[in-house]
C-alpha positions as CSV (number, residue, x, y, z in Angstrom):
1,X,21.4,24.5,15.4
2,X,23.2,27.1,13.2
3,X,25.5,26.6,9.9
4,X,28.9,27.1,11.6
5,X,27.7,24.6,14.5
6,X,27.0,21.8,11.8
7,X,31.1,21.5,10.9
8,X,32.4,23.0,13.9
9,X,33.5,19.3,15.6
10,X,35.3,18.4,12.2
11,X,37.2,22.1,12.1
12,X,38.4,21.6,15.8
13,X,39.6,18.3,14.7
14,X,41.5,19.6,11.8
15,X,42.8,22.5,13.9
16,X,43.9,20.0,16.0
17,X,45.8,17.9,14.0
18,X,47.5,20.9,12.3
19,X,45.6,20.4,8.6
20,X,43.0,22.2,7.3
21,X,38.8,21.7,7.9
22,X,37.2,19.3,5.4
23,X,33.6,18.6,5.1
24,X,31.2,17.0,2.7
25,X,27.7,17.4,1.7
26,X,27.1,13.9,3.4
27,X,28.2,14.9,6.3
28,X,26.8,18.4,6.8
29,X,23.2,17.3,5.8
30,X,24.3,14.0,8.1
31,X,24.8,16.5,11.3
32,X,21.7,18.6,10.6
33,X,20.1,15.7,10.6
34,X,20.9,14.7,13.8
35,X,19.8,18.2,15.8
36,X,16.7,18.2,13.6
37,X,15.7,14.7,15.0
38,X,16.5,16.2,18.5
39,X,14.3,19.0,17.8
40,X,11.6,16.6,16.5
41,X,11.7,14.3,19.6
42,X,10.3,17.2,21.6
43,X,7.5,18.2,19.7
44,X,5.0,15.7,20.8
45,X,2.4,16.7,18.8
46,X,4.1,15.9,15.6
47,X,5.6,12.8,17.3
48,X,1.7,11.6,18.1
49,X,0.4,12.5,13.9
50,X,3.8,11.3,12.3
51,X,3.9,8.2,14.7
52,X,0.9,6.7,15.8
53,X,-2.3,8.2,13.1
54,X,-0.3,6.0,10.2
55,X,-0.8,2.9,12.2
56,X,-4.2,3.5,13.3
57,X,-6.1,4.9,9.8
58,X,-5.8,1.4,8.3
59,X,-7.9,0.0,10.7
60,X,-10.7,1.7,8.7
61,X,-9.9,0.9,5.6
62,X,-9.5,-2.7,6.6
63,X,-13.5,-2.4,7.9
64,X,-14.4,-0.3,4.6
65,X,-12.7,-3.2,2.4
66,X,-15.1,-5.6,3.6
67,X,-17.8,-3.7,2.3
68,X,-16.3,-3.7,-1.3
69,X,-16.2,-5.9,-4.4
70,X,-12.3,-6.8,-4.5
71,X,-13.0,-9.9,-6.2
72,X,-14.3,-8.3,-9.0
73,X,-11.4,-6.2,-9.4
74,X,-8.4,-9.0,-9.1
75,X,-8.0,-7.4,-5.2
76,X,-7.9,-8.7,-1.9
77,X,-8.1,-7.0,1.4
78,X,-4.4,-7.1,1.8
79,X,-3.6,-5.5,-1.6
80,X,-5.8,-2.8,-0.5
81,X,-4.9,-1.8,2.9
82,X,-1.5,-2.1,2.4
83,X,-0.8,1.1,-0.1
84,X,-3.6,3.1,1.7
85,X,-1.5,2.2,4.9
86,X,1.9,3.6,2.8
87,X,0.2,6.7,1.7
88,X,-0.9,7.6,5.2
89,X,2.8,7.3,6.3
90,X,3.7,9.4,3.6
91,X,0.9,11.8,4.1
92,X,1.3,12.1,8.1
93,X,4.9,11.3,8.8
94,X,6.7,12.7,5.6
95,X,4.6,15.4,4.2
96,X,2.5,17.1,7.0
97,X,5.6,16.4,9.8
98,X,7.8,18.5,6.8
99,X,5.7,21.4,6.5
100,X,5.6,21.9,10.6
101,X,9.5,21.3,10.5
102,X,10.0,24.0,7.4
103,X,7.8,26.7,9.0
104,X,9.2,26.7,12.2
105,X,12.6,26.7,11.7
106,X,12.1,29.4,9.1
107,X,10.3,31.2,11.6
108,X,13.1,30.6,14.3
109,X,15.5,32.0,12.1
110,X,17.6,28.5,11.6
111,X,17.3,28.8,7.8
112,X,18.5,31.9,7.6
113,X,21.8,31.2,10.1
114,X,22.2,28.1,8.4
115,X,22.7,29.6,4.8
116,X,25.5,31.9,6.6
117,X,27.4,28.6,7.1
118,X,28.8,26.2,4.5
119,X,25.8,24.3,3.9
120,X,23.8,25.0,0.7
121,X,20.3,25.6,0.5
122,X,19.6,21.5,-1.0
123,X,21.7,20.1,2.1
124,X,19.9,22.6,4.1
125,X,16.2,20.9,3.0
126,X,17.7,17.5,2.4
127,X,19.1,17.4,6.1
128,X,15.9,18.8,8.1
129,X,13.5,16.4,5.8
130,X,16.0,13.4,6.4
131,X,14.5,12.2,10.0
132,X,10.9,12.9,9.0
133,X,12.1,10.2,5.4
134,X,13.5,7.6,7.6
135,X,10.5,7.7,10.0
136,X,8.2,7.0,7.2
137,X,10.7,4.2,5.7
138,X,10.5,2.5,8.9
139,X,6.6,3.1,9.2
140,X,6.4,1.7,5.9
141,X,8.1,-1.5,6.7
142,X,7.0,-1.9,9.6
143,X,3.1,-1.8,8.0
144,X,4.4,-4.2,5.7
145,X,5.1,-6.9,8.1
146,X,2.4,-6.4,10.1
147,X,-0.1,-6.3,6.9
148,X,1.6,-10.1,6.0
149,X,0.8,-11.5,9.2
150,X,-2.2,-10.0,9.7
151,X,-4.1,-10.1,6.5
152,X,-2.2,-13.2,5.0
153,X,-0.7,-11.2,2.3
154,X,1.7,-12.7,0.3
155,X,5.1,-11.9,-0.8
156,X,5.0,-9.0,-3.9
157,X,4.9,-10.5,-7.4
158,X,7.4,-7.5,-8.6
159,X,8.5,-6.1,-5.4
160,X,10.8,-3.5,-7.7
161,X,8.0,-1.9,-8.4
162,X,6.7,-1.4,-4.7
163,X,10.0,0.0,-3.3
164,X,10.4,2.7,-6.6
165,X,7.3,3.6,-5.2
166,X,8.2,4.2,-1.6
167,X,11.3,5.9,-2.6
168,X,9.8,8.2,-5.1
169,X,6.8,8.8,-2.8
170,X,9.6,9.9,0.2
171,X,11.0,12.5,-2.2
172,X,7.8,14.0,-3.8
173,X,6.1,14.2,-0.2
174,X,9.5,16.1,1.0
175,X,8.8,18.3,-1.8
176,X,5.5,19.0,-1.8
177,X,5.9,19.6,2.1
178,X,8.6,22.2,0.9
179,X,6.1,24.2,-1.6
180,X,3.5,23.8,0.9
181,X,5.9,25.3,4.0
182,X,6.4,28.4,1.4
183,X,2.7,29.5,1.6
184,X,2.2,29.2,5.1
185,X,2.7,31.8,7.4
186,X,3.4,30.4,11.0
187,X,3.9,27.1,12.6
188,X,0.0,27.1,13.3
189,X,-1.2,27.5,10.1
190,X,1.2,25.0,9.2
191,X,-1.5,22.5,10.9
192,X,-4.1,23.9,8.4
193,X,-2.0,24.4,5.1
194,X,-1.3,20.3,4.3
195,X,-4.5,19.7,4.6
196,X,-6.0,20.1,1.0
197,X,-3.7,17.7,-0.3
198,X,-4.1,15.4,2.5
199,X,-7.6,15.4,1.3
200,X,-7.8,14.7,-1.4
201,X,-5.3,12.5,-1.7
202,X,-6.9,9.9,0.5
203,X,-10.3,10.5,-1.1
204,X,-8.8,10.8,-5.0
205,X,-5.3,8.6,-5.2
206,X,-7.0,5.0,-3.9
207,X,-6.4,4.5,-0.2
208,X,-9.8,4.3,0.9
209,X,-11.9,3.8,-2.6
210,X,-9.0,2.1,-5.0
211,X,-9.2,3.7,-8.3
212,X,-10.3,0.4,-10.1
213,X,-13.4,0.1,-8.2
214,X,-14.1,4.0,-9.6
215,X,-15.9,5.2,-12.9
216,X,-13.1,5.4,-15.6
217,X,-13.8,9.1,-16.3
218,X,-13.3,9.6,-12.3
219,X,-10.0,7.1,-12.4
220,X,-8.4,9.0,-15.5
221,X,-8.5,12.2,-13.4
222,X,-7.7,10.4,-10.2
223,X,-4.8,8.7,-12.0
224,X,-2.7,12.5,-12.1
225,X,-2.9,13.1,-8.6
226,X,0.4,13.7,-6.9
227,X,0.2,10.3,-4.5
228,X,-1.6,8.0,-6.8
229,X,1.3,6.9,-8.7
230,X,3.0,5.9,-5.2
231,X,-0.1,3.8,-4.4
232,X,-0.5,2.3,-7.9
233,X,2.9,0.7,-7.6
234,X,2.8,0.0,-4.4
235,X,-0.4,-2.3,-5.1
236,X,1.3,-3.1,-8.4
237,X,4.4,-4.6,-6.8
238,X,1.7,-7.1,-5.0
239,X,-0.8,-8.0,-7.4
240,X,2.0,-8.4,-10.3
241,X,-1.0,-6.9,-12.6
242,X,0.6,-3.7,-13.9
243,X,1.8,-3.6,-17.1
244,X,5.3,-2.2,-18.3
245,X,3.3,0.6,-20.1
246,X,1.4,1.5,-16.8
247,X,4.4,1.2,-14.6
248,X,6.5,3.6,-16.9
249,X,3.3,5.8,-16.7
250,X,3.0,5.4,-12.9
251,X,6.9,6.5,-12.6
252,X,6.7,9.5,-14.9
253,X,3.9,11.2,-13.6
254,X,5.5,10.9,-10.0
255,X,8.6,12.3,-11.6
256,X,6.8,15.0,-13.1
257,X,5.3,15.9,-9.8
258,X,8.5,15.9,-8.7
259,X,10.0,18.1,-11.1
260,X,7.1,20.7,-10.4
261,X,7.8,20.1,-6.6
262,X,12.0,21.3,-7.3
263,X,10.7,24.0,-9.5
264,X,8.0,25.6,-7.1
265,X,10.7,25.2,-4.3
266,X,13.3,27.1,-6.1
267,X,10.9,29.7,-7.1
268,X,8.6,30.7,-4.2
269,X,11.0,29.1,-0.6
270,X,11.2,31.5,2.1
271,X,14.1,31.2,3.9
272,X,13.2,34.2,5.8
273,X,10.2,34.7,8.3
274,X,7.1,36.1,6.4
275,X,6.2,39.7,7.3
């Protein structure tokens, strides 16, 4: 998986029909793509965490809900296992898969051959996270259908507000699995090195304990956490109870986040195994 190999089927086309190579971005980061999610069908470890812990974590917030005063809060059992189950496909399939991905194929030396090549360094991370992004769109979906039949959960009252979620949550987790891959050292540690955020994003950002059922000092803090926005509009696009104001709050914090994410990837990526 090298940067010449990515365009070399469109150049030996061109040669032979006498005109000259042409890519685009689309289809360089479209090829990547498709050797990084050959690559990621043989690890089976990260197949097992991205694939099958998403599916199975909700089974305990689904017990743990039954122990909690929804009613109270305008919540049912539904509206609260379905963004947990969302963030944990973020979390597992998105963000922690990434990091693996990034380390090791820094530490294999494939970032370094591909930026010999034409691609540039955005397609370079925007090709290698885009099999780990569909995974988790899928997962998310997929949780979505199961969590209507299952728990009796209706359709969303502003279902806009559930998919900005999802997509913004794809792109921050892709980031933040970026930043995180630049501190870590080797494809083991990479195991370790997500798991602070994992942390305390499931305890702070409302997929176990949702943030309304929390003391509003606690939720205030809770509320600037990188994943919580995801999950607020996520359980907003259900429950139709967040206002514009909240919403536009929601969104701008998870933009901020993401901005951060860009700027700590542009400043402290390695590209280059760590010595």
């Amino acid at each position: 998986m090298t940067g010449t190999g990515t365009g070399t089927g469109t150049k030996e086309r061109a040669a032979r029909e006498g005109g000259p190579a042409v890519t685009t971005p689309l289809g360089r980061m479209t090829a990547l793509a498709r050797a990084e999610l050959t690559l990621l069908g043989r690890s089976k470890g990260t197949l097992v965490a991205a694939l099958f812990v998403p599916l199975v974590l909700p089974v305990s917030v689904r017990s743990a809900a039954d122990e909690m005063d929804l009613a109270g809060a305008g919540l049912t059992v539904g509206t609260v296992v379905l963004p947990a189950a969302i963030g944990f496909s973020l979390l597992f399939a998105v963000y922690a898969a990434l990091v693996g991905v990034f380390v090791v194929r820094r530490e294999e030396l494939v970032l370094k051959r591909l930026r010999t090549g034409e691609l540039r360094d955005a397609e370079i991370l925007g090709g290698a996270a885009l099999p780990a992004a569909v995974i988790g769109l899928v997962q998310c979906l997929l949780l979505t259908a199961g969590c209507a039949v299952l728990l009796g959960l209706s359709a969303p009252s502003a279902p806009h507000l559930a998919v900005i979620g999802v997509l913004l949550g794809l792109v921050l987790c892709a980031g933040l699995a970026a930043v995180t891959a630049g501190f870590t050292r080797t494809g083991e540690s990479a195991q370790v090195t997500p798991m602070p955020l994992m942390i305390v994003s499931m305890i702070g950002s409302g997929l176990f304990v949702p943030l309304e059922l929390m003391p509003d000092r606690v939720a205030s803090v809770c509320e600037l956490l990188p994943l919580t926005p995801v999950v607020t509009l996520v359980r907003g696009g259900w429950t139709g109870d967040l206002s514009a104001f909240e919403a536009l709050g929601a969104i701008a914090t998870a933009v901020a986040w993401t901005v951060i994410a860009v700027f700590a990837v542009r400043r402290w990526f390695r590209w280059e195994p760590r010595r």
